[in-house]
N, C-alpha and C positions, 0 to 999 in steps of 0.2 A: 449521653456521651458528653464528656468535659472536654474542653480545647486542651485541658493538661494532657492528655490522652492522646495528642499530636505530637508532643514536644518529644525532639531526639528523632522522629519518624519521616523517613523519604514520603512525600504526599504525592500519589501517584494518578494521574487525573485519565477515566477510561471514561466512553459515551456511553451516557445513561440510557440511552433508547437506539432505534435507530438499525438503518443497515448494519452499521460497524459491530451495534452491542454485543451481541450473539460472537460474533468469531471472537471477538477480544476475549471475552469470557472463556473461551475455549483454551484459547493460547496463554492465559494467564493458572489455567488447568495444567496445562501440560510444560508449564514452567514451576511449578512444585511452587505457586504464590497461594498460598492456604487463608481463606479467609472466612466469616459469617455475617452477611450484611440484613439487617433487619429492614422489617416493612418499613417503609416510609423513611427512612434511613439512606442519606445521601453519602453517607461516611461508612466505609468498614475497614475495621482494623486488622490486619492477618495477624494470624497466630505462629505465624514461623519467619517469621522477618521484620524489622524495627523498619515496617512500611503501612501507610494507611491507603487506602482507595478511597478516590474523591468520585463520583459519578457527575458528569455533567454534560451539558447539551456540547456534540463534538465541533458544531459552533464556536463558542466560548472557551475550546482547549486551549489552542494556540496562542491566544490572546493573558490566559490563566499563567501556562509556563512561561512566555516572554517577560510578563512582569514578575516574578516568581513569587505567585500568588502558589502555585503548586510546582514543584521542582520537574516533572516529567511526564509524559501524556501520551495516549494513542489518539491521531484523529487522521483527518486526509490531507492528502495535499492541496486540494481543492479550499479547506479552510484557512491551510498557513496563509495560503497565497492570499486569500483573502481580507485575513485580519492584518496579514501585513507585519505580524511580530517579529521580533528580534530571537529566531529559535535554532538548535543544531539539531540538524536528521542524524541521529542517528542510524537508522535500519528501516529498509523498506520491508514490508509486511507481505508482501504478496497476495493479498483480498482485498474486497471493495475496489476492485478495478474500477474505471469509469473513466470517458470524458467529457469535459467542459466542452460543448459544441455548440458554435452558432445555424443554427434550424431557420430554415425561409419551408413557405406551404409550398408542395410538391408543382404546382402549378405556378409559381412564381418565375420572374425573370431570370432572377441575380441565381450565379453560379460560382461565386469566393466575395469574400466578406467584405473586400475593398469597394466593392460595386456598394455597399450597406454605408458608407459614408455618407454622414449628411439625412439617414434617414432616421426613422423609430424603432429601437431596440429595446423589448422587455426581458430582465431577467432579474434575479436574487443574487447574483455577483456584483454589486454595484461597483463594487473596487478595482476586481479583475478586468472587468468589462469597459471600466472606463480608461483604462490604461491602453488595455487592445486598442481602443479606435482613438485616441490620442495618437499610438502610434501607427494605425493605418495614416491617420489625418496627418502625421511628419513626413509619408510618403513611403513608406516600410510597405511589401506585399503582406499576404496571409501570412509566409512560415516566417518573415522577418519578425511582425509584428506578436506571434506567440513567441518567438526565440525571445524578444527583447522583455519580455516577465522576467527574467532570470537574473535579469540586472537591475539596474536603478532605473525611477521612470524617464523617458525619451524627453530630449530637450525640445520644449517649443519655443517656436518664436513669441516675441514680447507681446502683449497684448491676446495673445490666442483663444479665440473662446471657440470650445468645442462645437462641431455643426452636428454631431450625432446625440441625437436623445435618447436618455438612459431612461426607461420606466424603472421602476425597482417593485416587483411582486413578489412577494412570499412566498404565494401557493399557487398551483393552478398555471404558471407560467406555459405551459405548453397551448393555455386555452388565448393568448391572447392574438394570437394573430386570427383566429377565427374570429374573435369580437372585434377584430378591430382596434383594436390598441398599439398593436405594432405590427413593423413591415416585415421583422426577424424576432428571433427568440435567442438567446443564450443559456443553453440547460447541461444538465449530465444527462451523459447517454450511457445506462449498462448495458442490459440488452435492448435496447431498441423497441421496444412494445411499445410505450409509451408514444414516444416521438410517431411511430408507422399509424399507431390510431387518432393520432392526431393531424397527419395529411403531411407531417413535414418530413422534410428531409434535410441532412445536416452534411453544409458545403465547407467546413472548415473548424478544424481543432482547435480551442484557443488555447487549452495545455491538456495533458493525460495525468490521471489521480490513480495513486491508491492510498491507501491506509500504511500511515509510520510511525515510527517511534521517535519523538523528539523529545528535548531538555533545554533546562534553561544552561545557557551556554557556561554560570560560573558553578552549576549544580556538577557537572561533567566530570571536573577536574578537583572539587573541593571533597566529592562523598564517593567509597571507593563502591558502595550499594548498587550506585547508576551501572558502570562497566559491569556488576555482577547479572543485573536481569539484564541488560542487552545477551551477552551472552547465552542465558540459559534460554531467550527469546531465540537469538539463532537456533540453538538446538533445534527447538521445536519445531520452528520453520525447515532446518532440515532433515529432520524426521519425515517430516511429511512428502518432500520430496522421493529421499531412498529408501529402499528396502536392503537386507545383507542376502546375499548369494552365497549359500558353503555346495560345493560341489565336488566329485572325485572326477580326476584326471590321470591317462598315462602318463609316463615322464616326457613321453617322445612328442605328444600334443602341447604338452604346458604352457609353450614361446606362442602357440596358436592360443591358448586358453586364457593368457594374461592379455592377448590383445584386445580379445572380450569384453574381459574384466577386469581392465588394469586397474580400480581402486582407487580413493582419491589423490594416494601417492603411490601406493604400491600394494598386490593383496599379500597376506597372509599366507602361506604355506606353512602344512600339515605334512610329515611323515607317514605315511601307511604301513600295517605289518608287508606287505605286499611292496617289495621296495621299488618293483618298478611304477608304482602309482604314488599319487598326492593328493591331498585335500587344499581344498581353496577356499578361502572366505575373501569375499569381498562386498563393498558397498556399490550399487550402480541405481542408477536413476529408474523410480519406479515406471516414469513413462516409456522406458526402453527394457522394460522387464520381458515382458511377452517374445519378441525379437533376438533378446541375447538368450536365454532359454535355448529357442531353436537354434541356433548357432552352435551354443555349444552342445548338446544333443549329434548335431552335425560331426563335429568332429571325437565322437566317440563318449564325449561327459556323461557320467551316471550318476543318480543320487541327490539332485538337483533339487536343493531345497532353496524356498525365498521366505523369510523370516519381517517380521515388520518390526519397525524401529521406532521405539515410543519415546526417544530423544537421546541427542550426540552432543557430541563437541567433533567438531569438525572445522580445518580451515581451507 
């Protein structure tokens, strides 16, 4: 591949491994993004969009789009926060849940994170981590101290040198308060396995992750490509959410039947040969599928079909 072969092209940066890689690939499926990337090939070009895919450690995203090294990315919140770029979220993703948790061994004292002032903290968030207890150490509780990420770092007084030790480990961080290295941990926690085989347990949130869609802020407004996949990215995201409901209704039930399934504005009505009857389509949440079903069953609905939705435009 030639770097000519970039030029004119949105460079769109997805995690090359990892938790994330998997669903991204999927969503990038079901966003009609068509592409063929070869072995050993960090680069692939789609074939139905003046857009390239960059694969890279979801580490290095955010840091990628902030300098616009690549114009736009999927990674976590966990890493913006991190690297600390200058980037716009576009669209939360809804996968790769997780939180940033500070972890003490189950048998430990300390019960919220202020008590961890002043001692040994290991983790791979050097950045996050050090701002947390900066701002416990300004005198901020737990939820003060995670709220205050959000903004600029906490003012300290002149001369301040941190009392809390930051380890910075890689890998393995969950093993270090069993060797000895530290008196806490700061990890993601998804399900919980990890953390419960490890003896610990996690007395305070330092922020909540999932997987999004950011940009570099002048990519947003210069290329109109960016608002197109946001877009066809919602779709999919709410694809996945609903399913369409068509069902037959009497006239006399209807005012009962739209309460049902009022739609995301309003459903669809169908005439019937049958003119005291109606046909309904509508979209409702597949987690509430099972429930409205019987409801309308209840009040007399026949026909009651549920159809899957392989992507919308919906607002």
């Amino acid at each position: 591949m030639d770097f000519a072969d970039l030029q004119d092209r949105l460079l769109f940066a997805v995690p090359k491994k990892g938790r994330l890689n998997e669903q991204c690939l999927a969503l990038l499926s079901g966003a009609d993004i068509q592409f063929h990337r070869r072995s050993r090939l960090d680069i692939a070009l789609s074939t139905n969009l003046p857009l390239a895919l960059v694969f890279l450690p979801a580490a290095d995203i955010a840091s990628f789009v902030g300098k616009g090294n690549v114009d736009i990315g999927i990674t976590g919140q966990d890493m913006v926060a991190e690297g600390g770029a200058e980037v716009e979220e576009l669209l939360q993703l809804g996968f790769g849940k997780c939180n940033l948790s500070v972890q003490v061994p189950i048998a430990s004292p300390f019960t919220k994170a202020s008590e961890l002032v002043g001692k040994r903290i290991a983790t791979s968030f050097e950045t996050v981590v050090g701002r947390y207890f900066d701002a416990l150490e300004s005198g901020l509780d737990d939820a003060g101290a995670a709220a205050s990420l959000a903004g600029p770092a906490p003012a300290l007084t002149a001369g301040h040198q941190r009392k809390t030790t930051i380890n910075v480990i890689n890998g393995s961080v969950e093993a270090a308060c069993a060797l000895g290295l530290a008196d806490a941990i700061v990890d993601l926690v998804e399900s919980g396995e990890t953390m419960r085989a490890a003896k610990l347990h996690a007395i305070s949130t330092v922020l909540s992750s999932q997987a999004v869609l950011i940009c570099n802020p002048k990519k947003h407004t210069s290329n109109p490509l960016v608002e197109t996949l946001k877009r066809r990215i919602e779709g999919v995201i709410a694809a996945q959410k609903y399913v369409l409901c068509n069902y037959n209704v009497a006239r006399s039930s209807l005012a009962e039947a739209v309460k049902i399934t009022p739609g995301k504005k309003a459903p669809t009505l169908s005439p019937l040969e049958d003119t005291e009857w109606v046909a309904v389509q509508a979209m409702v949440l597949k987690s509430q599928m099972a429930d409205m079903m019987d409801r309308l069953t209840a009040i007399g609905a026949t026909d009651i079909l549920i159809l899957a939705i392989h992507n919308c435009r919906v607002v």
